[in-house]
Backbone as CSV, one residue per row, in Angstrom:
resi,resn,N_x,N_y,N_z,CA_x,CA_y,CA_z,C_x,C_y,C_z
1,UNK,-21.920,-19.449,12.204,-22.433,-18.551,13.206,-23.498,-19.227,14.065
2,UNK,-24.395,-20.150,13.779,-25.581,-20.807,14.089,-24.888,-21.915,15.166
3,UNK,-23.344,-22.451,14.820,-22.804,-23.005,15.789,-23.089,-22.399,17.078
4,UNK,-22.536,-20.718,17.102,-22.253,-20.509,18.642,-23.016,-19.595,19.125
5,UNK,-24.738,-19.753,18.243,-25.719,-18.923,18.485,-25.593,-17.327,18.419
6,UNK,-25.276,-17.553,17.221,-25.013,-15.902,16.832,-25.838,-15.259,15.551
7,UNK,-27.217,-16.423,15.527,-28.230,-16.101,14.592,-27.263,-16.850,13.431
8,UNK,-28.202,-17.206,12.171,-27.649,-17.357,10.726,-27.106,-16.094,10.302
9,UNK,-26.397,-16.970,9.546,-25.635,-15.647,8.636,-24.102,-16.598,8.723
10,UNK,-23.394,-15.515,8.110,-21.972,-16.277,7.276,-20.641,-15.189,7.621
11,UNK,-19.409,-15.871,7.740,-18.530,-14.283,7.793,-17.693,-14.115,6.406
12,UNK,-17.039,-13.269,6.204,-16.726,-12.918,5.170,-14.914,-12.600,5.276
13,UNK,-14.301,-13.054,5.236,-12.673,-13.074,5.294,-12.209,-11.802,3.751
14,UNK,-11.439,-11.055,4.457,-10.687,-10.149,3.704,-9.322,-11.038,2.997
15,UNK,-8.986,-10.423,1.606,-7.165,-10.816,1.096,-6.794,-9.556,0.990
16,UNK,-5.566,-9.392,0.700,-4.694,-8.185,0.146,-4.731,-8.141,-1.148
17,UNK,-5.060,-7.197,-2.084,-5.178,-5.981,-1.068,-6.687,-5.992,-0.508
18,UNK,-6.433,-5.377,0.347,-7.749,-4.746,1.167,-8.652,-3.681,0.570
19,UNK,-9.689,-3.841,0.658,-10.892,-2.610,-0.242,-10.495,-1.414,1.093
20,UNK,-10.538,-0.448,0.318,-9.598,0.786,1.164,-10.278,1.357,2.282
21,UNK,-11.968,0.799,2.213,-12.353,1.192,3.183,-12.132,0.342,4.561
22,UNK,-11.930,-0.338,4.202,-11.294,-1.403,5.439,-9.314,-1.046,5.820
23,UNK,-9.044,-1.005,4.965,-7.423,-0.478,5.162,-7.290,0.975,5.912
24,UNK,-8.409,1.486,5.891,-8.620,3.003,6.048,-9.282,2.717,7.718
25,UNK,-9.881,2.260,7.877,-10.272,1.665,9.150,-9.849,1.034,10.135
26,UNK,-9.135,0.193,8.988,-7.625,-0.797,10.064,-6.289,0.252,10.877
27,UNK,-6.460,1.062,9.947,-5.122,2.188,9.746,-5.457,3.335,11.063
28,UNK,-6.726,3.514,10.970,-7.006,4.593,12.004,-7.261,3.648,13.245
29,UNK,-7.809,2.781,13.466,-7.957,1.936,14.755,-6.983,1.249,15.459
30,UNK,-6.410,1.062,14.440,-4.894,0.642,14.835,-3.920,1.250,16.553
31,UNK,-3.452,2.358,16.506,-2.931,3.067,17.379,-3.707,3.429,18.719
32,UNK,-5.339,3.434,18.975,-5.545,3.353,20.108,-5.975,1.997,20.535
33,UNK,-6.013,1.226,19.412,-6.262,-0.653,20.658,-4.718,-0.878,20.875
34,UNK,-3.704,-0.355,20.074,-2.608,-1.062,20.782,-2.275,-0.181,22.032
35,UNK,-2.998,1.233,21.987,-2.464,1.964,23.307,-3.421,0.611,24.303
36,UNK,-4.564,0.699,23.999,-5.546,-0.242,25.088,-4.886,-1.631,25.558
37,UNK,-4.502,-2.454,24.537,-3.844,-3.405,24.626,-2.313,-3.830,25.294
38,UNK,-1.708,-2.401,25.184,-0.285,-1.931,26.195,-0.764,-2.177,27.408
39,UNK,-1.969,-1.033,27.435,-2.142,-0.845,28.934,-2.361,-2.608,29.911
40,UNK,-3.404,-2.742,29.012,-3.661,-4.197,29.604,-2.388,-5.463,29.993
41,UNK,-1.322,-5.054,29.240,-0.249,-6.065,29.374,0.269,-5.494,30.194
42,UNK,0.308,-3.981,30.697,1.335,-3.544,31.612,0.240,-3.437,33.008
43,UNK,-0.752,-3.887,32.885,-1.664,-4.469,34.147,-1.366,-5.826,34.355
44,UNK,-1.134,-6.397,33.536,-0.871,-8.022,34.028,0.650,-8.431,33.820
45,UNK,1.644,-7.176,34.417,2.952,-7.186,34.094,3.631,-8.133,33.261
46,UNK,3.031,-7.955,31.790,3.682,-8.394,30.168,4.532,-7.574,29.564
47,UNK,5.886,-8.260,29.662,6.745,-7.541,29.134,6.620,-6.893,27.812
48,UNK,5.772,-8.032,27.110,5.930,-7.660,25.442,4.553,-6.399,25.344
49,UNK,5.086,-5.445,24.248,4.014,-4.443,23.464,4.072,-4.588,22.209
50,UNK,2.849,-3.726,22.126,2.352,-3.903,20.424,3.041,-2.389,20.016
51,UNK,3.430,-2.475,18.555,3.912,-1.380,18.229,3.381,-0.380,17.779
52,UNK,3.891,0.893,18.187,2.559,2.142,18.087,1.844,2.267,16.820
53,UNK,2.486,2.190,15.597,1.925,1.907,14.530,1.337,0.673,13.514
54,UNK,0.420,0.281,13.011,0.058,-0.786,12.322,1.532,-1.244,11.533
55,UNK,2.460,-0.556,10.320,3.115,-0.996,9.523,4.549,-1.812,10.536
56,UNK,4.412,-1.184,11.846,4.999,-1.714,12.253,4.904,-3.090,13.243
57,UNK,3.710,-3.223,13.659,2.801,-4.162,13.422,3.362,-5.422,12.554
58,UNK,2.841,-5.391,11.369,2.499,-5.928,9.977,4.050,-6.769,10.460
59,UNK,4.879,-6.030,10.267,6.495,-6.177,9.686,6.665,-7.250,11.274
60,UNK,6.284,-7.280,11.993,6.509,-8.188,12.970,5.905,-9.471,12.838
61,UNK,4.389,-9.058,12.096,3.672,-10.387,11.999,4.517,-11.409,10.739
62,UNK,5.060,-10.697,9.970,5.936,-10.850,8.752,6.920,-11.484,9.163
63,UNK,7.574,-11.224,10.172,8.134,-12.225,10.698,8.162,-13.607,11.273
64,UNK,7.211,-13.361,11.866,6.659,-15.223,12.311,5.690,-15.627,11.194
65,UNK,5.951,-14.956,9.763,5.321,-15.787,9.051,3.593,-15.666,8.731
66,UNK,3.578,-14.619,9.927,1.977,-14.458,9.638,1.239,-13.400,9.169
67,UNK,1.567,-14.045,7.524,0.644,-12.786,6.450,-0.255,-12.711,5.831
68,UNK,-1.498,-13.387,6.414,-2.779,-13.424,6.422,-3.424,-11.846,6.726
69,UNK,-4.041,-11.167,6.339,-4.667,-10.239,7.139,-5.821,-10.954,7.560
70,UNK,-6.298,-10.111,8.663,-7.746,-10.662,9.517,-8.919,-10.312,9.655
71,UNK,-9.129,-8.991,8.827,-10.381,-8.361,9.043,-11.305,-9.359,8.417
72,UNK,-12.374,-9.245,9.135,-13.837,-10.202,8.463,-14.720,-9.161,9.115
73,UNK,-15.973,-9.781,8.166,-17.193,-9.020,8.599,-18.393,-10.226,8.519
74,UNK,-19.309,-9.829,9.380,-20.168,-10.980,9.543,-21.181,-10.934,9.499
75,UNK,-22.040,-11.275,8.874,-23.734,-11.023,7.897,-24.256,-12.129,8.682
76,UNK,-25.384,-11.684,9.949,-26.375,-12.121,10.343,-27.915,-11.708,10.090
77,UNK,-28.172,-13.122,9.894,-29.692,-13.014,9.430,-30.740,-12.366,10.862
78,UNK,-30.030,-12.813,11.368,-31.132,-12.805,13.069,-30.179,-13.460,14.329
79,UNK,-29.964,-12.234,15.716,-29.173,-12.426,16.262,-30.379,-12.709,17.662
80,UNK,-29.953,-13.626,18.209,-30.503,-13.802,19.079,-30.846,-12.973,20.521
81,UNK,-31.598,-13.209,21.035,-32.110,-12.255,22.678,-31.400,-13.397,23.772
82,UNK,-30.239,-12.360,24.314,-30.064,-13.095,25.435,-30.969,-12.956,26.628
């Protein structure tokens, strides 16, 4: 974090399963960033969308292989004044 001036501190990478309060979070946030994220591709006329639901989501990333989940969280000691 101290690299890109984002105060000390460390991030913290999630595995599966996920502590439920994070799955529970992922699950509800899910459906309006991909509405946000539609919109934005259909502003910069991108054919491709994200699918309305996370599981369906998942099952795509599952496909190219990518079954990492991504949530992290990030413990700063002191964030700097821009």
């Amino acid at each position: 974090m101290t690299r890109y001036r984002f105060g000390n501190g460390e991030y913290k990478y999630f595995s599966y399963p996920l502590p439920e309060v994070i799955q529970s979070l992922r699950e509800s946030f899910y459906p309006e960033l991909a509405k946000t994220a539609n919109r934005w591709l259909g502003y910069l006329k991108k054919p491709e969308l994200f699918p309305d639901n996370l599981q369906d989501f998942l099952k795509t990333c599952e496909e190219y292989e990518q079954t990492r989940p991504t949530p992290l969280t990030s413990f700063s000691r002191s964030l700097p004044l821009l």
